[in-house]
N, C-alpha and C positions, 0 to 999 in steps of 0.2 A: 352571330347569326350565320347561318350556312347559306352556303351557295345555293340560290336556287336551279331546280332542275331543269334540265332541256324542254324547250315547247314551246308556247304561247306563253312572253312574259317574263319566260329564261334567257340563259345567256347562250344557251349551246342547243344544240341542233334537238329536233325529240327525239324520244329514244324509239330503237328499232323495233318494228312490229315482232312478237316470240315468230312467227314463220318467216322472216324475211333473212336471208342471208346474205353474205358481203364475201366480193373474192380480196383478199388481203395483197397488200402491197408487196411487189415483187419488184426489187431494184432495176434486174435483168428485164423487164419488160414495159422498164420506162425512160431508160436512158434517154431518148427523143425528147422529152419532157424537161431534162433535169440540163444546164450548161456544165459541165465540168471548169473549175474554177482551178485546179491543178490535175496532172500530168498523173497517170496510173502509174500505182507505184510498180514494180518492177517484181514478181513473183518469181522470180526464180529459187529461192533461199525457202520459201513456204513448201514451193514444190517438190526440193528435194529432202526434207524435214517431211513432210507425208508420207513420199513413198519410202524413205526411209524406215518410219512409224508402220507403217504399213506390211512393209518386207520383216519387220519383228513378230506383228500379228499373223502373218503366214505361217502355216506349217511346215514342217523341212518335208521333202520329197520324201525320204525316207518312210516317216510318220504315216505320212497319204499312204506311199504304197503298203502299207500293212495294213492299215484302215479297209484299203479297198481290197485286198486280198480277201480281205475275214466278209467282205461284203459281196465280192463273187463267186466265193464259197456257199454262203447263203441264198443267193439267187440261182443259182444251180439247181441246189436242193430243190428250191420251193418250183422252177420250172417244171423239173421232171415231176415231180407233183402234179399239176397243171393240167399237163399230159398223161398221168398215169391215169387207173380207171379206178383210184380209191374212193372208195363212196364215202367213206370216211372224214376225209377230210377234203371237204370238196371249195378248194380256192377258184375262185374266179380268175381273178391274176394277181399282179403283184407290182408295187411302182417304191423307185428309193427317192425321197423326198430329201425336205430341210436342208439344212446348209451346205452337208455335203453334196447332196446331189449341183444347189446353187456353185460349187465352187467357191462361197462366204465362209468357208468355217477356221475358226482361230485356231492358233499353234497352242496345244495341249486339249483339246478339247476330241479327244480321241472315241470319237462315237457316229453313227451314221443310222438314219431313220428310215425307215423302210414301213409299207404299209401291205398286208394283206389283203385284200377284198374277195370275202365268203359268198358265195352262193345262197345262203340263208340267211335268218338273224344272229349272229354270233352269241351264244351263251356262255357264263365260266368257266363251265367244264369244257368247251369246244378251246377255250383258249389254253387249257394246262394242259388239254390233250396237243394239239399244236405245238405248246411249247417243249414237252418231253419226246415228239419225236423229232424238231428239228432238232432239237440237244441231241439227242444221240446221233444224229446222221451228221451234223457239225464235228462231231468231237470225233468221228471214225476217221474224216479230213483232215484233221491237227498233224502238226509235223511231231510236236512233241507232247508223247501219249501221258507223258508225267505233270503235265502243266494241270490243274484241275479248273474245268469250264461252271460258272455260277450261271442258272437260268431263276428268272424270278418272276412271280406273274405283275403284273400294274392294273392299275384301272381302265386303261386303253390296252392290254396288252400283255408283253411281257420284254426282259432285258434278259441278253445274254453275249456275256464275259467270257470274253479267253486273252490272258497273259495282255489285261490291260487295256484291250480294247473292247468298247462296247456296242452291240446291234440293239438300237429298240425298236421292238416291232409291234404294231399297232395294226390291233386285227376291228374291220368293219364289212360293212356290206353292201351290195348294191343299192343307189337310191333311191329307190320305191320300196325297198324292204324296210325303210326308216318310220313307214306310215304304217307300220303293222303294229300292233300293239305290244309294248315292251315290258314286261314286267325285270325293274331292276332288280329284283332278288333273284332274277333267273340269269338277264342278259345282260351284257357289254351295255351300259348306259348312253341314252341318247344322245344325250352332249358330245360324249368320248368317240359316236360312231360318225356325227356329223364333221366335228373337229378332225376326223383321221382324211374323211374326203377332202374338205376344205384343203388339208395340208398336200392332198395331188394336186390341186387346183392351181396352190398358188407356186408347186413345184414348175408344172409346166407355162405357166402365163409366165416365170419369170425367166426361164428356158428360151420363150419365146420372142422374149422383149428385152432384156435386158441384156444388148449386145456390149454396149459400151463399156471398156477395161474400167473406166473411171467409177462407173455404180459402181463395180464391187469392191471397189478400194473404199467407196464410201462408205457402204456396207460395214467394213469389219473395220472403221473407223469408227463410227458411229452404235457397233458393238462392241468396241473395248469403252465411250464412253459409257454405255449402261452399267457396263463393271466397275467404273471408277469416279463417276459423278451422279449423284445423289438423284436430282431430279429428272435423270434418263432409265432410272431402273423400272418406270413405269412404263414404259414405250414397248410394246410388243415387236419380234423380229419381225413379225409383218407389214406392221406400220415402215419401220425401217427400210423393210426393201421397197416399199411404194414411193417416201420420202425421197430415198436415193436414188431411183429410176427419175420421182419430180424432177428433182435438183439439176439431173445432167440432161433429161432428154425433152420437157419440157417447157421448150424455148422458140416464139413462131419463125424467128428469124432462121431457124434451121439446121443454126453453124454451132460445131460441134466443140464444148467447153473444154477448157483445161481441166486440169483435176483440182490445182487454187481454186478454180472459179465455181466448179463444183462444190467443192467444200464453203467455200464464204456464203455463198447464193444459198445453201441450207441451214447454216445459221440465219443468214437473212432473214429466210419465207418463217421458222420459227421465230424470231424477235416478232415480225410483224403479226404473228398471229392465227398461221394458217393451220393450226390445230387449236383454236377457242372457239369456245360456245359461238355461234353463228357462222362462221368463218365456211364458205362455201369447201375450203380443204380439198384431200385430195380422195375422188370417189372409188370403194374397192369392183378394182375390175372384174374377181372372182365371185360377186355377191350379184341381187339379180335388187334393181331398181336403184334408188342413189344413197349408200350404203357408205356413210363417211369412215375413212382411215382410221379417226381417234374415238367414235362412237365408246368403246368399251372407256375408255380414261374418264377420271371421276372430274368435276369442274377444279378442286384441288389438283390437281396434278398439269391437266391444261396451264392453269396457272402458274406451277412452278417449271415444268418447261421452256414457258414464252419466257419467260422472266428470266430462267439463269440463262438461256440463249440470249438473251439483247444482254449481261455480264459478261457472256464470253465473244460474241459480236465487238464488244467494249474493248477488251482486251487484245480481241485478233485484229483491231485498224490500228493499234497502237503498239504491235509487236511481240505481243506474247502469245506467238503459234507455239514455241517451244511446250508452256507450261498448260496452255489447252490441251495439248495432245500428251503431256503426260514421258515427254520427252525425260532419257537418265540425267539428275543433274541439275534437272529445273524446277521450279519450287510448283507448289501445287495453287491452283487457282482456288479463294475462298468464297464466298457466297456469302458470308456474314460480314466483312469488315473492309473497309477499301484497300486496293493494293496499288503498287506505282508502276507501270509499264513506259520504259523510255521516259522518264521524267516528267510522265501523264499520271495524274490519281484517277483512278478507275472504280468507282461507285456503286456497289453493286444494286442490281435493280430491283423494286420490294413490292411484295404481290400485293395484286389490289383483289383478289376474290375473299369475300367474308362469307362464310358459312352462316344462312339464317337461323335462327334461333325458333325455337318452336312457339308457337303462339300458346299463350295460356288459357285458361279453359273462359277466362274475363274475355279477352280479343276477340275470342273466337266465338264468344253469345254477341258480343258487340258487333261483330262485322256480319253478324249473321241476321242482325232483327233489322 
């Protein structure tokens, strides 16, 4: 016989109204609450294992400055544009977005995003036109005229290649030209024009806010996990830099976190739950009314988030920062089978969301008469 359910009669509380939501437990904002029974452990060894991890994920100088070379190259161009009197190609302005502009982007990852924004509604042909005359006006800049530059159009836009590195540019329009009627067989699709604004948006909010050295360590920490652990590869970079702005700057007491405390405290606020269905979460600044962080993530993947976070929350009070972070040398953390950390067996944690089954056409006269 199953447990009965929450309410009148059960054993556990009733279940939440579908509109009511919950702000999830946050360790950091209840210490008053909780006695400490022992002595914090002593972070110094995790701290230098991060930034160590960390200073791997950086790019070398050298890298950047090519990077940004081929990218002040580019924005040259498109100013004198700007200013020119081409009716032609009539850009409004122009903004470099994404990682690079954030200062987040990982070592090899050799590309840097930039957004145009058109004076009208951008159509195909405005974008191969675009994109064949900054290629020519790029390639007359190259130091070497032997190197062959690859320009290709996208869905948002277009890519262009020289000796390795890559600009994508992402052409859209002002926002009131979004309400004019689009026909996609003609123009740059709605989705692709609002997503390129979005990406100013959250270039500058994060410009503007995310002072702290520590976010962006967390940042390209929590970007090498989406490349190396399973249940992070659904996590948008956006979500991430809102996450990691939470994590360090999100504290009433004021006082500014270590990069450990940063890092644990966002495994944390994931274990408890602050990206699942209800979970008050964290709201996006760039969006207009209460527009949650994880909105886009399917309830499968909420769920495998929370869950391999309170696995590696497991792992990291019991000393295995090394093989969370993916450290040379140290074995990789599983999700399927228990591992031993410090003479601790570490249990991995097992989703509890079940995907309903569709009712059958019997249920469905039955619940209906």
């Amino acid at each position: 016989m199953g447990r009965p359910a929450g309410g009148p009669g059960g054993y556990g509380p009733p279940p939440l109204p579908p509109d009511m939501i919950y702000k999830s437990f946050d360790p950091l904002e209840s210490k008053h609450l909780f006695q400490r029974v022992a002595p914090e452990k002593d972070d110094a060894e995790l701290s230098q294992t991060i930034l160590t991890k960390h200073q791997e994920l950086t790019p070398a100088p050298e890298e950047l400055a090519k990077l940004q070379e081929q990218v002040t190259k580019f924005t040259s161009i498109v100013d004198n544009l700007v200013v020119s009197s081409d009716v032609e190609i009539d850009i409004e302005e122009m903004r470099v977005v994404g990682s690079f502009k954030k200062g987040t982007i990982l070592a090899g990852h050799k590309s840097a995003d930039i957004v145009l924004i058109l004076k009208h509604l951008p159509t195909l042909e405005d974008v191969k036109k675009i994109m064949n005359s900054l290629k020519d006006k790029m390639n007359v800049l190259q130091p070497d005229k032997g190197k062959r530059a690859v320009a290709a159009v996208t869905e948002s836009g277009f890519t262009y290649v020289y000796s390795g590195f890559t600009l994508k540019v992402f052409i859209t329009t002002l926002p009131n030209n979004t309400k004019e009627t689009i026909d996609p067989e003609k123009h740059v699709k709605l989705d692709n024009l609002k997503n390129s604004l979005a990406a100013i948006r959250h270039a500058r909010w994060f410009e503007e806010n995310a002072f702290q050295s520590s976010i962006r360590v967390l940042v390209r920490i929590l970007k090498d996990f989406k490349k190396r652990i399973p249940f992070f590869k659904n996590v948008s970079a956006w979500t991430i830099d809102l996450l990691a702005h939470h994590s360090a700057a999100a504290n009433t007491n004021g006082n500014q976190l270590s990069v450990p405390q940063v890092f644990r405290r966002c495994l944390q606020l994931l274990a408890a739950g602050i990206l699942l269905p209800g979970s008050a979460s964290i709201c996006d600044p760039c969006e207009p009314g209460f527009v949650k962080a994880h909105s886009f993530m399917s309830y499968e993947h909420q769920d495998e988030l929370a869950c391999g976070a309170q696995t590696l929350l497991r792992a990291l009070s019991h000393g295995g920062y090394k093989e969370i972070l993916g450290m040379k040398g140290a074995r990789k953390v599983t999700f399927e089978t228990a591992v031993m950390f410090d003479g601790i067996i570490v249990t991995p944690s097992k989703l509890a969301y079940e995907k309903p089954t569709d009712p059958t056409p019997e249920t469905m006269e039955t619940n209906g008469s």
